[in-house]
Biopython code that builds the backbone (N, CA, C, O; Angstrom):
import numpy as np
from Bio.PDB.StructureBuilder import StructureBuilder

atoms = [
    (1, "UNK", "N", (12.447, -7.752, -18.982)),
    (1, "UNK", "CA", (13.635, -8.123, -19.726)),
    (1, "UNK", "C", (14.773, -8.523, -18.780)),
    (1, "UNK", "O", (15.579, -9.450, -18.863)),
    (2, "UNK", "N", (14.627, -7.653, -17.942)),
    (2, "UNK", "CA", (15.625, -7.900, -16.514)),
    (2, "UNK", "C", (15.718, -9.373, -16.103)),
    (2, "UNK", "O", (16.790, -9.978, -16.134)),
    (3, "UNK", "N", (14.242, -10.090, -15.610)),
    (3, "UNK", "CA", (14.059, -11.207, -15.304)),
    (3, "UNK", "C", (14.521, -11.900, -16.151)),
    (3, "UNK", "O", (15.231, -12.771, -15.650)),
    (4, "UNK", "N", (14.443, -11.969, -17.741)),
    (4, "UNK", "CA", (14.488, -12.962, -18.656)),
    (4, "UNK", "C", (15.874, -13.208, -18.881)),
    (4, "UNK", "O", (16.238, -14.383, -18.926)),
    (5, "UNK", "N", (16.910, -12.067, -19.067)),
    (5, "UNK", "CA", (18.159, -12.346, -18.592)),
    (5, "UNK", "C", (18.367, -12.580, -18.118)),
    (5, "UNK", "O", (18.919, -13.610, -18.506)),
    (6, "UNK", "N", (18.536, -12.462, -16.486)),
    (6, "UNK", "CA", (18.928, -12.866, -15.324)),
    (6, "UNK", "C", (18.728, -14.402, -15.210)),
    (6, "UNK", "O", (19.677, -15.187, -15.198)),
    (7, "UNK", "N", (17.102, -14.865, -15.106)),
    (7, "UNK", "CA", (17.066, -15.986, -15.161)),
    (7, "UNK", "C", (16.712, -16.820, -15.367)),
    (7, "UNK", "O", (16.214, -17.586, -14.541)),
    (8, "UNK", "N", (16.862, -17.091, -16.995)),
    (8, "UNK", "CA", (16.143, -18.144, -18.108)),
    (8, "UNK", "C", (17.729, -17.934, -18.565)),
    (8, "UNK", "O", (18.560, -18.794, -18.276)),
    (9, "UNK", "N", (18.070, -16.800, -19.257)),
    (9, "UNK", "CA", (19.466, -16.579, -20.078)),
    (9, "UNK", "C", (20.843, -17.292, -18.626)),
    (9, "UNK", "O", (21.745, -18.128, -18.572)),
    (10, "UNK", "N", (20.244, -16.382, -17.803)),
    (10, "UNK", "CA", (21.214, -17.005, -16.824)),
    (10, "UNK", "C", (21.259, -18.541, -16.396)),
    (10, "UNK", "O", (22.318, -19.142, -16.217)),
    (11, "UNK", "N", (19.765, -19.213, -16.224)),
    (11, "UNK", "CA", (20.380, -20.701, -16.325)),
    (11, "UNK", "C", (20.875, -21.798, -17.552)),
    (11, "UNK", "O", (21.350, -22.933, -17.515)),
    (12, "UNK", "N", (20.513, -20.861, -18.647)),
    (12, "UNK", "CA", (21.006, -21.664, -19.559)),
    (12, "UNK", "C", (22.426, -21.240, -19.384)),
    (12, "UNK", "O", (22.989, -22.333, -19.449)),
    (13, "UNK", "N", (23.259, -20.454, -19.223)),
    (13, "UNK", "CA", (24.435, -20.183, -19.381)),
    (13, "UNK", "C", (25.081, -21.457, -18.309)),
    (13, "UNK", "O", (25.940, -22.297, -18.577)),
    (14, "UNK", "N", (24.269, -21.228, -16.936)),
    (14, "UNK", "CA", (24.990, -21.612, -16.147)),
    (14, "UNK", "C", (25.301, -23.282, -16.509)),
    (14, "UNK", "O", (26.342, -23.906, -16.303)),
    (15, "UNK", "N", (24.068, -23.743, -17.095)),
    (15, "UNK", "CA", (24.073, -25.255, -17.587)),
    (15, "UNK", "C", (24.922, -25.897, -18.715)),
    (15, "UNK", "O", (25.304, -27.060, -18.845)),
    (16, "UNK", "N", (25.115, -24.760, -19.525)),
    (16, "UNK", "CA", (25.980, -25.020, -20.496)),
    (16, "UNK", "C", (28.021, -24.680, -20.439)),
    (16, "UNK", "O", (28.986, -24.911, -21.166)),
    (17, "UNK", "N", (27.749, -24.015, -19.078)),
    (17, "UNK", "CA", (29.350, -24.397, -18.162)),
    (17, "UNK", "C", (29.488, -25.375, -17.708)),
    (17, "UNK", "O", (30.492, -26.067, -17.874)),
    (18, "UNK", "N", (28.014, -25.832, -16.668)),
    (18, "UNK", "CA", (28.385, -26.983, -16.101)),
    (18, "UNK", "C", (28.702, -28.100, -16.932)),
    (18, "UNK", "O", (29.667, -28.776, -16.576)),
    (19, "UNK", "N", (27.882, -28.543, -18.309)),
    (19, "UNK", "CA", (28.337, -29.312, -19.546)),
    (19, "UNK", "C", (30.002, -29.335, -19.737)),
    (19, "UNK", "O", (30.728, -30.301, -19.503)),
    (20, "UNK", "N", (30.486, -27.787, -20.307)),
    (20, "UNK", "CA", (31.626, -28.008, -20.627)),
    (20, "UNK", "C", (32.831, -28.467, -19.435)),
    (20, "UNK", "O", (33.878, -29.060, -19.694)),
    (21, "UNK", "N", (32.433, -28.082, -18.269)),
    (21, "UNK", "CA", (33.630, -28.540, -17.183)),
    (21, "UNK", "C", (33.227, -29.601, -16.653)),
    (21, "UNK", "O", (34.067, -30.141, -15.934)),
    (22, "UNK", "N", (32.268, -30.099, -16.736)),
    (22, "UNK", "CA", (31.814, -31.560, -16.431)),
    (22, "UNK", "C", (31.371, -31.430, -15.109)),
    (22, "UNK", "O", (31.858, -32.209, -14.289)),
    (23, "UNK", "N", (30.661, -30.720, -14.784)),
    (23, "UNK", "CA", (29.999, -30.615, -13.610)),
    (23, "UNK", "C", (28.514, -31.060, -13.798)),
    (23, "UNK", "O", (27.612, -30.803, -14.595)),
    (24, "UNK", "N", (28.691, -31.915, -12.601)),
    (24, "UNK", "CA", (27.188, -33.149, -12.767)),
    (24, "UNK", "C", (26.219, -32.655, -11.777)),
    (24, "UNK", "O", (25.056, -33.034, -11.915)),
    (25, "UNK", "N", (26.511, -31.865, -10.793)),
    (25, "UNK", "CA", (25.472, -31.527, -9.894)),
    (25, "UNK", "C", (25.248, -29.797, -9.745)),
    (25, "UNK", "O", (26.112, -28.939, -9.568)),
    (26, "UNK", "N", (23.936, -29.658, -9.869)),
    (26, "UNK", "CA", (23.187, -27.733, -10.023)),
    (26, "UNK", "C", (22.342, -28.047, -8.944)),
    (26, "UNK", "O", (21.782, -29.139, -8.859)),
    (27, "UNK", "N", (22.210, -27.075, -8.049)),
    (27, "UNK", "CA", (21.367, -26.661, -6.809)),
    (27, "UNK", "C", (21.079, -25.152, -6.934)),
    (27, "UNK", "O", (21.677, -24.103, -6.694)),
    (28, "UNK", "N", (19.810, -25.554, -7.452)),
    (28, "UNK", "CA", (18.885, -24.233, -8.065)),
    (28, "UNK", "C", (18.514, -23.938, -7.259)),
    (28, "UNK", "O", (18.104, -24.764, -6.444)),
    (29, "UNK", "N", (18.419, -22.103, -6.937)),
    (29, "UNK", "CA", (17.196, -22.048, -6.011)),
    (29, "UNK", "C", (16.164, -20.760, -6.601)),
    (29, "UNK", "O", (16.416, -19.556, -6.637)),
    (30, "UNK", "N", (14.851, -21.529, -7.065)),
    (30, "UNK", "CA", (13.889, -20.937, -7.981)),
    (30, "UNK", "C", (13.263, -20.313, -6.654)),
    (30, "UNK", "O", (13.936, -19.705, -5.822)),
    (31, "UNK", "N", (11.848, -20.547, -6.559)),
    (31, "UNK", "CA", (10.904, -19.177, -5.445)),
    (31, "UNK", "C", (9.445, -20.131, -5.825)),
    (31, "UNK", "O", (9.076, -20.873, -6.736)),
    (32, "UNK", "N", (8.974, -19.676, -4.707)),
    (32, "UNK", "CA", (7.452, -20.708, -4.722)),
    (32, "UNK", "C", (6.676, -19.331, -5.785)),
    (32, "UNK", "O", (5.480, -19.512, -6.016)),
    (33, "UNK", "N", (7.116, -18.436, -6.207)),
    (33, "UNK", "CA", (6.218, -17.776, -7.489)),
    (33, "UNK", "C", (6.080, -18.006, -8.049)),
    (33, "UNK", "O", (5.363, -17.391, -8.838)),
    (34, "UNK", "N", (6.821, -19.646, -8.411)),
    (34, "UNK", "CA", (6.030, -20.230, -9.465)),
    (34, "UNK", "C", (4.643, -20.931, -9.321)),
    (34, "UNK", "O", (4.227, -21.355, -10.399)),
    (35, "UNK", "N", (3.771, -21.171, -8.181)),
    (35, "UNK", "CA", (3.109, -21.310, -7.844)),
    (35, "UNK", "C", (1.690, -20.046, -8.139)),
    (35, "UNK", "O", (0.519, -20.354, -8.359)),
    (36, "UNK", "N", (2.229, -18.704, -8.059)),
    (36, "UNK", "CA", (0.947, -17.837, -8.283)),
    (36, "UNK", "C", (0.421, -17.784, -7.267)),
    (36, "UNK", "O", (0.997, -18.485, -6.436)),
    (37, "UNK", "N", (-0.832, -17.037, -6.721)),
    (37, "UNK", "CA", (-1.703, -17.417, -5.342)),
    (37, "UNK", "C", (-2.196, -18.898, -5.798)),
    (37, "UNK", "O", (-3.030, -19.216, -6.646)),
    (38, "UNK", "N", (-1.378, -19.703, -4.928)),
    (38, "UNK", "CA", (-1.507, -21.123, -4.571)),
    (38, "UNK", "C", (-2.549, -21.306, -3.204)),
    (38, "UNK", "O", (-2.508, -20.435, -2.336)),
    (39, "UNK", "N", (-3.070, -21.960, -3.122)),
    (39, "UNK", "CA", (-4.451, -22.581, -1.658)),
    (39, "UNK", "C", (-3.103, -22.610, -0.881)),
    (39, "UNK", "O", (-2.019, -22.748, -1.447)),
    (40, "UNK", "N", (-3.279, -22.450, 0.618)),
    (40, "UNK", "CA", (-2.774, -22.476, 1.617)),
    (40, "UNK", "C", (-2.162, -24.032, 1.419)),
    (40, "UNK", "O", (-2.873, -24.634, 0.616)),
    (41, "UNK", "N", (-1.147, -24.787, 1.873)),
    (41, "UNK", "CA", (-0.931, -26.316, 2.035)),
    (41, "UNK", "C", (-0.110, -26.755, 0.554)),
    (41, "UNK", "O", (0.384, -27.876, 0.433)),
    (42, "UNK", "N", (-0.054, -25.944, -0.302)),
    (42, "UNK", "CA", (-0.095, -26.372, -1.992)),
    (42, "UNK", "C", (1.706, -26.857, -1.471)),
    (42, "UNK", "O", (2.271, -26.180, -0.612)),
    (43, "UNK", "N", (2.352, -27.967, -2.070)),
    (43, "UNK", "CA", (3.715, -28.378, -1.938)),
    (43, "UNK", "C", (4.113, -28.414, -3.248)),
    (43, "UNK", "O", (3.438, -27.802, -4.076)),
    (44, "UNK", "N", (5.285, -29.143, -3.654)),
    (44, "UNK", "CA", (5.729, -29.391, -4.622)),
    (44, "UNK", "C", (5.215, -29.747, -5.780)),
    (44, "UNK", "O", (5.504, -29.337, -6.904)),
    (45, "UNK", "N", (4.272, -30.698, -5.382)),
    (45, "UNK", "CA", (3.197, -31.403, -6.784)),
    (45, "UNK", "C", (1.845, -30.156, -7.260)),
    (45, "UNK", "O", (0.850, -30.274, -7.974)),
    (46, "UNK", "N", (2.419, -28.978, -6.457)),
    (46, "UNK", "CA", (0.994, -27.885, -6.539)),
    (46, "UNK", "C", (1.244, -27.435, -8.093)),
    (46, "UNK", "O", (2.352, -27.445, -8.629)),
    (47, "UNK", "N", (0.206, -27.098, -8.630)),
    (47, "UNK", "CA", (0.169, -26.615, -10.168)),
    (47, "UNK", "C", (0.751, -25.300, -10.508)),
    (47, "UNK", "O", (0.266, -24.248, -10.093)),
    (48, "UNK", "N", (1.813, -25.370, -11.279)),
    (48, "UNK", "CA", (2.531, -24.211, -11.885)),
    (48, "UNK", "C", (1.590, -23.288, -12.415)),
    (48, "UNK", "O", (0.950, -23.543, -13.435)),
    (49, "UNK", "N", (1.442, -21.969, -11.620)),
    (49, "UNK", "CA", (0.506, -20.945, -12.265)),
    (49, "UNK", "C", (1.283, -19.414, -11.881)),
    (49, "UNK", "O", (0.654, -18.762, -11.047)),
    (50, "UNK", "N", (2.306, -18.903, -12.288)),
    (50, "UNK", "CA", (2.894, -18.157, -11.918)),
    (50, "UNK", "C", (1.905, -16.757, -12.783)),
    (50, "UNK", "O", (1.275, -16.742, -13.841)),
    (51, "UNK", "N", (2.187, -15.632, -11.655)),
    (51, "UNK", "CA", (1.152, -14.330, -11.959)),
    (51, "UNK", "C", (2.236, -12.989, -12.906)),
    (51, "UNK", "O", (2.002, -12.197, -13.819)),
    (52, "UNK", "N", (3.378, -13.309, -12.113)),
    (52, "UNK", "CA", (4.405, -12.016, -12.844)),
    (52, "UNK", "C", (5.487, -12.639, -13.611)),
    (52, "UNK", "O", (5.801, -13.827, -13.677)),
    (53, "UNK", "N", (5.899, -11.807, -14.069)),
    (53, "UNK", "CA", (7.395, -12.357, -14.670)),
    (53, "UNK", "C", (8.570, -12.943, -13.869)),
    (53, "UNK", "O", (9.408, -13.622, -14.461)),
    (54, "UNK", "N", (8.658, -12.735, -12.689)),
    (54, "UNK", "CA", (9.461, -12.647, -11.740)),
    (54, "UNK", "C", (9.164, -14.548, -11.758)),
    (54, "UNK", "O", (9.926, -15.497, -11.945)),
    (55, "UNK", "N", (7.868, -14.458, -11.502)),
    (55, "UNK", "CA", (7.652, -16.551, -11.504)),
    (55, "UNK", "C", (7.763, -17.081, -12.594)),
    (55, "UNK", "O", (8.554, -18.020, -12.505)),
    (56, "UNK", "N", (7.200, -16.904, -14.021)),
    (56, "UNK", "CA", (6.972, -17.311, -15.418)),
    (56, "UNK", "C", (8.990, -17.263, -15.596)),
    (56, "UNK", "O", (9.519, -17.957, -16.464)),
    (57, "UNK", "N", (9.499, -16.730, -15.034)),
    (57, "UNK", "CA", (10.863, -16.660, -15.801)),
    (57, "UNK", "C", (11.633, -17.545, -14.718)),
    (57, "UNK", "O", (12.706, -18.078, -15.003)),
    (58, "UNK", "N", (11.084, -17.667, -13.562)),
    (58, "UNK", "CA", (11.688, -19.095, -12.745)),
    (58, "UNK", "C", (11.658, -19.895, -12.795)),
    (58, "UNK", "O", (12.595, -20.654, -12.550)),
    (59, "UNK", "N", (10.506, -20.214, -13.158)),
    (59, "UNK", "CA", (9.797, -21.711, -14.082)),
    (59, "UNK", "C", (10.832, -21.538, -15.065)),
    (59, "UNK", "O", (11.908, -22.111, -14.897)),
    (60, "UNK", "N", (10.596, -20.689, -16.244)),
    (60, "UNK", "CA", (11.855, -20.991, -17.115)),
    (60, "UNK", "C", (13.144, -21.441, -17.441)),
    (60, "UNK", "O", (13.646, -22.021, -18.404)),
    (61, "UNK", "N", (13.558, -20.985, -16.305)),
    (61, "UNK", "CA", (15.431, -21.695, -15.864)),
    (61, "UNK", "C", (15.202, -22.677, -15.268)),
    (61, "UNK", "O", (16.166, -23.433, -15.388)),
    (62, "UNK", "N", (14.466, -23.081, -14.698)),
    (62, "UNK", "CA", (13.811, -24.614, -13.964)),
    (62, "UNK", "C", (13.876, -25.279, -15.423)),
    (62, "UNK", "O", (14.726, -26.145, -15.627)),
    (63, "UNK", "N", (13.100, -24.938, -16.320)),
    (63, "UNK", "CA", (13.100, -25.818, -17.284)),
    (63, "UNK", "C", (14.649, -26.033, -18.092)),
    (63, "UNK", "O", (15.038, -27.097, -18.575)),
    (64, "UNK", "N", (15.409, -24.711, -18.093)),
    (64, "UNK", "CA", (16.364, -24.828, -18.752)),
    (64, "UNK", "C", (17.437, -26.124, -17.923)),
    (64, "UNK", "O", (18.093, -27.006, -18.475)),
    (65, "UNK", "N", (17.342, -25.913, -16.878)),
    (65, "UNK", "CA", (17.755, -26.956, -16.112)),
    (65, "UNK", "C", (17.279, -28.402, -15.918)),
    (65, "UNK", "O", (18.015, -29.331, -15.584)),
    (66, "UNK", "N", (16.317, -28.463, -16.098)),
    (66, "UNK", "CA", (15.570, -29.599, -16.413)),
    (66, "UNK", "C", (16.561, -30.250, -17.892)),
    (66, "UNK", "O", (17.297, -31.236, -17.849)),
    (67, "UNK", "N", (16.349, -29.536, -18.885)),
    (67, "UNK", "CA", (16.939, -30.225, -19.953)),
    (67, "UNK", "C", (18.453, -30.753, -19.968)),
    (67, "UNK", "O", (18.808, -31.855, -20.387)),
    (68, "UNK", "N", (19.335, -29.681, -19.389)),
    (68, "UNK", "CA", (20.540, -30.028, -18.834)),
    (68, "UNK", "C", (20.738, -31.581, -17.928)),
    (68, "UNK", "O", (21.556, -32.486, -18.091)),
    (69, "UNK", "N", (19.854, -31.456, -17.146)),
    (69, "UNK", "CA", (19.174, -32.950, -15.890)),
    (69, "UNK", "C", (19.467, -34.231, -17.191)),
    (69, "UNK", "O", (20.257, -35.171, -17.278)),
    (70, "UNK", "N", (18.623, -33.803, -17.884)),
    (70, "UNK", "CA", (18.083, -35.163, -18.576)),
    (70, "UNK", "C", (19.066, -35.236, -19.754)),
    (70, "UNK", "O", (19.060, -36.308, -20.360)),
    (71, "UNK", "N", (20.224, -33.929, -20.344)),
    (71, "UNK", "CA", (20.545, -34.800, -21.220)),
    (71, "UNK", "C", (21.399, -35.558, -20.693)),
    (71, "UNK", "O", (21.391, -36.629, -21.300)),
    (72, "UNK", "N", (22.157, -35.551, -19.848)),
    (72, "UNK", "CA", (23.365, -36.518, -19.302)),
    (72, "UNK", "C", (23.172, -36.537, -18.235)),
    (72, "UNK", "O", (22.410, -35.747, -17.678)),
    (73, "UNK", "N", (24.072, -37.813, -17.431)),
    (73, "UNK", "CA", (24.058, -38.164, -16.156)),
    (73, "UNK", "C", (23.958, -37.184, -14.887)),
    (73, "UNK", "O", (24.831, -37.030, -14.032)),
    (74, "UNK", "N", (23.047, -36.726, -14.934)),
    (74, "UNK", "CA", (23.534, -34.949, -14.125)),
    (74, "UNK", "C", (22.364, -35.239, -12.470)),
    (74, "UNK", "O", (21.462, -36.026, -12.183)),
    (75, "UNK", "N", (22.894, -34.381, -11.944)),
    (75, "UNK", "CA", (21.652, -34.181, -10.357)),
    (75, "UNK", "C", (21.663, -32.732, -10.609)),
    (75, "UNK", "O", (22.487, -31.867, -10.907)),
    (76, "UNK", "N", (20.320, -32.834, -10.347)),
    (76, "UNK", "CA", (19.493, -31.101, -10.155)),
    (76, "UNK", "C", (18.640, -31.510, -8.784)),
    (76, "UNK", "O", (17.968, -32.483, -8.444)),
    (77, "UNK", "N", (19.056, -30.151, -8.137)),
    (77, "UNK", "CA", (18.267, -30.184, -6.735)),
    (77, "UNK", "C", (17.342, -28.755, -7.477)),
    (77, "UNK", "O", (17.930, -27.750, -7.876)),
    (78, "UNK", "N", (16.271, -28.878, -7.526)),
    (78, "UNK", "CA", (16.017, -27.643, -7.108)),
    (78, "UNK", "C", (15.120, -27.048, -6.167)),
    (78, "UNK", "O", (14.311, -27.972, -6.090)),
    (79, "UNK", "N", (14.708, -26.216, -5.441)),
    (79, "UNK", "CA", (14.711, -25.434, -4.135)),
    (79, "UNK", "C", (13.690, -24.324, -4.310)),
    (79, "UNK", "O", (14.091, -23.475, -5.106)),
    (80, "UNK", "N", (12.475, -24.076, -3.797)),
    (80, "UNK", "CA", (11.708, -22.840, -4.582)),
    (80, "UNK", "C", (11.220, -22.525, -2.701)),
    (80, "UNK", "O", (10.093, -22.794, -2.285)),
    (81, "UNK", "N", (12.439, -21.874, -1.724)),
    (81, "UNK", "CA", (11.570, -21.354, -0.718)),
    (81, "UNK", "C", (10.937, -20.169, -0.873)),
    (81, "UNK", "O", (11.165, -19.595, -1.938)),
    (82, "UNK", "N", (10.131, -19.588, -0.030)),
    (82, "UNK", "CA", (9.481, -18.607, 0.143)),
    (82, "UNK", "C", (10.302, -17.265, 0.460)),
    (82, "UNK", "O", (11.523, -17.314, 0.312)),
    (83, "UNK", "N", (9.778, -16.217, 0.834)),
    (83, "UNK", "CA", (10.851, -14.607, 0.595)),
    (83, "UNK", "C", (11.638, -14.979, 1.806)),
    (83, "UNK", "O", (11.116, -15.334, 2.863)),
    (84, "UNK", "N", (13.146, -14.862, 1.562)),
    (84, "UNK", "CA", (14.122, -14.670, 2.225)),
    (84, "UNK", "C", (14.394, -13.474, 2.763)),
    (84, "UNK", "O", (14.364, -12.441, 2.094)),
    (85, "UNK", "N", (14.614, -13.502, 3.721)),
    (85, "UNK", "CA", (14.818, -12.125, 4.721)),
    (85, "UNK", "C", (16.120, -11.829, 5.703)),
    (85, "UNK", "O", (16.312, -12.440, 6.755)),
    (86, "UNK", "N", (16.744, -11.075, 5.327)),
    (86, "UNK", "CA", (18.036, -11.199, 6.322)),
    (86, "UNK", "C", (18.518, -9.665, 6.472)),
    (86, "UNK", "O", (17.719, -8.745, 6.296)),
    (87, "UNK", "N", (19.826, -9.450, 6.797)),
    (87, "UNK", "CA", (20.750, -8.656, 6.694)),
    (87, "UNK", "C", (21.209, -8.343, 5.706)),
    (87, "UNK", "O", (21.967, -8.901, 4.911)),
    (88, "UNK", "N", (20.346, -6.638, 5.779)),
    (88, "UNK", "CA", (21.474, -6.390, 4.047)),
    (88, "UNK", "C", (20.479, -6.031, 2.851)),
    (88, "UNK", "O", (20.681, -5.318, 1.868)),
    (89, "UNK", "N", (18.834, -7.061, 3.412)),
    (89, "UNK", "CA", (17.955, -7.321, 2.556)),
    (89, "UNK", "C", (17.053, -6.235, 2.736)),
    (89, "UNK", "O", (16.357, -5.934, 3.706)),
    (90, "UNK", "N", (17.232, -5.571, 1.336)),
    (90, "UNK", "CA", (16.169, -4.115, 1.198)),
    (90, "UNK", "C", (14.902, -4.222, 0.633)),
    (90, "UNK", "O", (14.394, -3.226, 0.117)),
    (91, "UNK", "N", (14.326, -5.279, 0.657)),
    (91, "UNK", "CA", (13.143, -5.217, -0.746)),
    (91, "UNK", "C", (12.455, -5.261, 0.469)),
    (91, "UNK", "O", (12.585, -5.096, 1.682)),
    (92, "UNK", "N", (11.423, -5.650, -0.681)),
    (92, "UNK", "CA", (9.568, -5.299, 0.130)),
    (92, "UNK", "C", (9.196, -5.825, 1.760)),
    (92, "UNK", "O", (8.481, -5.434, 2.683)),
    (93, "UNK", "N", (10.050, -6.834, 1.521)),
    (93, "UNK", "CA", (9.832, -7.173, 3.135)),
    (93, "UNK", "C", (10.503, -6.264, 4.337)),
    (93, "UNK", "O", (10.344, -6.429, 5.546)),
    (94, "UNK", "N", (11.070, -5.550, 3.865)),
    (94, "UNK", "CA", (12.394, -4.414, 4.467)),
    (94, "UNK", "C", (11.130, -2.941, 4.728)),
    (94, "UNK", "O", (10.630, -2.346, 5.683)),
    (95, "UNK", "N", (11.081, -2.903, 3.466)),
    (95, "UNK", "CA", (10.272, -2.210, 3.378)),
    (95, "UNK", "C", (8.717, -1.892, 4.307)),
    (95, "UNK", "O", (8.307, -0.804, 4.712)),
    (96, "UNK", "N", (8.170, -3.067, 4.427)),
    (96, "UNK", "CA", (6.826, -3.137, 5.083)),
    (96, "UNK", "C", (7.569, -3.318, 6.449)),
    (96, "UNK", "O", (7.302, -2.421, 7.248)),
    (97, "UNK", "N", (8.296, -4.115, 6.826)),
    (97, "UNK", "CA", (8.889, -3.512, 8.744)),
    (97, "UNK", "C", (9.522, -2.529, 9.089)),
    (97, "UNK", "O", (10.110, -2.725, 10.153)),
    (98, "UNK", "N", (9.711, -1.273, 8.547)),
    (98, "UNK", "CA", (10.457, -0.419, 8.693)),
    (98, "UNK", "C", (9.674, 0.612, 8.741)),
    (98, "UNK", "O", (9.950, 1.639, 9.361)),
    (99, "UNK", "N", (8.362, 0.378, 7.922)),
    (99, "UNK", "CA", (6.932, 1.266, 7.520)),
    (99, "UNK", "C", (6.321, 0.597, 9.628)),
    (99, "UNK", "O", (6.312, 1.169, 10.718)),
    (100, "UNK", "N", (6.104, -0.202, 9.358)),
    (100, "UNK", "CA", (5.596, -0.467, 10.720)),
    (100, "UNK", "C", (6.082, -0.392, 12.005)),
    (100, "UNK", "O", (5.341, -0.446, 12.986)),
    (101, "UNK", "N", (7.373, -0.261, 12.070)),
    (101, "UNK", "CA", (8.636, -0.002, 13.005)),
    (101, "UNK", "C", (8.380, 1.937, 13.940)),
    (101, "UNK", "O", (8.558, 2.465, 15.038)),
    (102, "UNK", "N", (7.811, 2.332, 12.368)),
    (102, "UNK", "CA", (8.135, 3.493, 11.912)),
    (102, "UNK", "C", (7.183, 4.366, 13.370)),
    (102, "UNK", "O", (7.459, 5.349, 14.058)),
    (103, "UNK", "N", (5.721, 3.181, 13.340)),
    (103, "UNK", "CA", (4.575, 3.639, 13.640)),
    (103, "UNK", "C", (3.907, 4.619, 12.375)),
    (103, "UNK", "O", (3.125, 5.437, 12.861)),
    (104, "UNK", "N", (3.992, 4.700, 11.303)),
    (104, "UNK", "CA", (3.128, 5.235, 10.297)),
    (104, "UNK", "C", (2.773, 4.426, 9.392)),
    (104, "UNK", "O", (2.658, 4.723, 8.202)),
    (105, "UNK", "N", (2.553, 3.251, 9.923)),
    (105, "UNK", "CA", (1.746, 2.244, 9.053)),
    (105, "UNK", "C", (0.771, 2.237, 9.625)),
    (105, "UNK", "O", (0.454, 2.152, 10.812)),
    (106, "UNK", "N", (-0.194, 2.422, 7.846)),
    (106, "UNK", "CA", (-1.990, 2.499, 7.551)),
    (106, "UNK", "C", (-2.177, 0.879, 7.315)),
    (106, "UNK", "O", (-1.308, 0.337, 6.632)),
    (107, "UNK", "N", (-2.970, 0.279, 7.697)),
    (107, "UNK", "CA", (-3.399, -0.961, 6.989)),
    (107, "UNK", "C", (-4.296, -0.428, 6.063)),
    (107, "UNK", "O", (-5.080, 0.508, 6.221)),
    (108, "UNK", "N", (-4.094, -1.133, 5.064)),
    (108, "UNK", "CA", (-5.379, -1.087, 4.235)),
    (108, "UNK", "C", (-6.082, -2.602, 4.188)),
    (108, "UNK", "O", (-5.455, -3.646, 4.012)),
    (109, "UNK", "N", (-7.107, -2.521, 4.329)),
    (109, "UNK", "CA", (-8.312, -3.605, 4.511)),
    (109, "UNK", "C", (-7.889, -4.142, 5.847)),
    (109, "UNK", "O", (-7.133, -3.709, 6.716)),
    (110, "UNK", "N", (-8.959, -5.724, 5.678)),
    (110, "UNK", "CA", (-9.022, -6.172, 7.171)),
    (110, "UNK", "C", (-7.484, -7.066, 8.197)),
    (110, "UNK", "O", (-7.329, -7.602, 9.294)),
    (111, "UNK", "N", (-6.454, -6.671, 6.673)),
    (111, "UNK", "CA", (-5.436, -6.981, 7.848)),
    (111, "UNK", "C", (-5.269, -8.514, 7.957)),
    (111, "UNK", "O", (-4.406, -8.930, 8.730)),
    (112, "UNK", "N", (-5.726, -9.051, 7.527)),
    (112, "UNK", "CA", (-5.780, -10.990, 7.268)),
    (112, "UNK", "C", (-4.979, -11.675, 5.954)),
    (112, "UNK", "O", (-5.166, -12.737, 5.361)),
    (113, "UNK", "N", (-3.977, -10.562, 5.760)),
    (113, "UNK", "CA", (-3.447, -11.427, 4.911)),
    (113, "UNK", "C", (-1.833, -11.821, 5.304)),
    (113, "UNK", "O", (-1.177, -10.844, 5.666)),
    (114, "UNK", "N", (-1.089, -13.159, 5.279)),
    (114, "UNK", "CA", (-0.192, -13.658, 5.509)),
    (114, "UNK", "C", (0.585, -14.049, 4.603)),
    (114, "UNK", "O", (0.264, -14.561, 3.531)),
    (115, "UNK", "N", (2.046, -13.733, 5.155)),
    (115, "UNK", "CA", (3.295, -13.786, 4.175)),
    (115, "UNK", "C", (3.994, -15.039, 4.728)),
    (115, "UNK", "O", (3.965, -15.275, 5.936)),
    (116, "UNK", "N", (4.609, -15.829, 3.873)),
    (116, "UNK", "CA", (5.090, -16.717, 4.471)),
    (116, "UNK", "C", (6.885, -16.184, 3.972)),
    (116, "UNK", "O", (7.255, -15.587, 2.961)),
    (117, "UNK", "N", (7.727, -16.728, 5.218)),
    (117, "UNK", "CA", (8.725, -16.033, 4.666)),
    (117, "UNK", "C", (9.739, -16.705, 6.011)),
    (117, "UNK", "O", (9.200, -17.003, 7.077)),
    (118, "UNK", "N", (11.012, -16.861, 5.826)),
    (118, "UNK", "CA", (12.088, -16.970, 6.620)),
    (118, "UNK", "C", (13.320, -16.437, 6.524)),
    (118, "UNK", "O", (14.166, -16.678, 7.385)),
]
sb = StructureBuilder()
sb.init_structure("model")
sb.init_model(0)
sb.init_chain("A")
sb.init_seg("    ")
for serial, (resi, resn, name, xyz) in enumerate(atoms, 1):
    if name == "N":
        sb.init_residue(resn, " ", resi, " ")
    sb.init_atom(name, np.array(xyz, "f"), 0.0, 1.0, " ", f" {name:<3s}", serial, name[0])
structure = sb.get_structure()
């Protein structure tokens, strides 16, 4: 429900400000989860197959934005990089270097799997 507010409810809101103040240009930034486990190489034209809500509801405001795009003269950038990582940033990626930092990180299985992330 979290997601679906945040951001399906949230880009329609945001699109229907930009309407009323006449703002012609939105620079979205959705997440390659809309992708799902995508083949290694998959780009932009790769097939929308999102696995959680977290993607199915990014796709969603993509679309809500989409309609905004097309009813009037408008520019939509939108932007789907991979997990962002910085300062400040506590989630899972925080999480798994801090576990390994720690020295009490277990792998489980053979250890071959890759995150793409900047």
């Amino acid at each position: 429900a979290e997601y679906e507010r945040t951001n399906v409810k949230g880009a329609a809101n945001i699109a229907k400000v930009c309407s009323e103040k006449n703002i012609r240009k939105i620079v979205f930034t959705s997440s390659v989860a809309v992708y799902g486990f995508a083949e290694p190489g998959t780009d932009e034209a790769g097939a929308i197959n999102p696995f959680n809500e977290y993607g199915k509801t990014k796709y969603k405001a993509e679309e809500k934005l989409r309609a905004w795009h097309s009813s009037a003269d408008n520019d939509l950038i939108i932007v789907r990089p991979t997990v962002i990582f910085g300062e400040g940033n506590r989630g899972n990626v925080y999480n798994l270097l801090k576990q390994i930092a720690s020295g009490n990180f277990v792998m489980v299985g053979a250890g071959t799997n890759r995150k793409s992330m900047a």
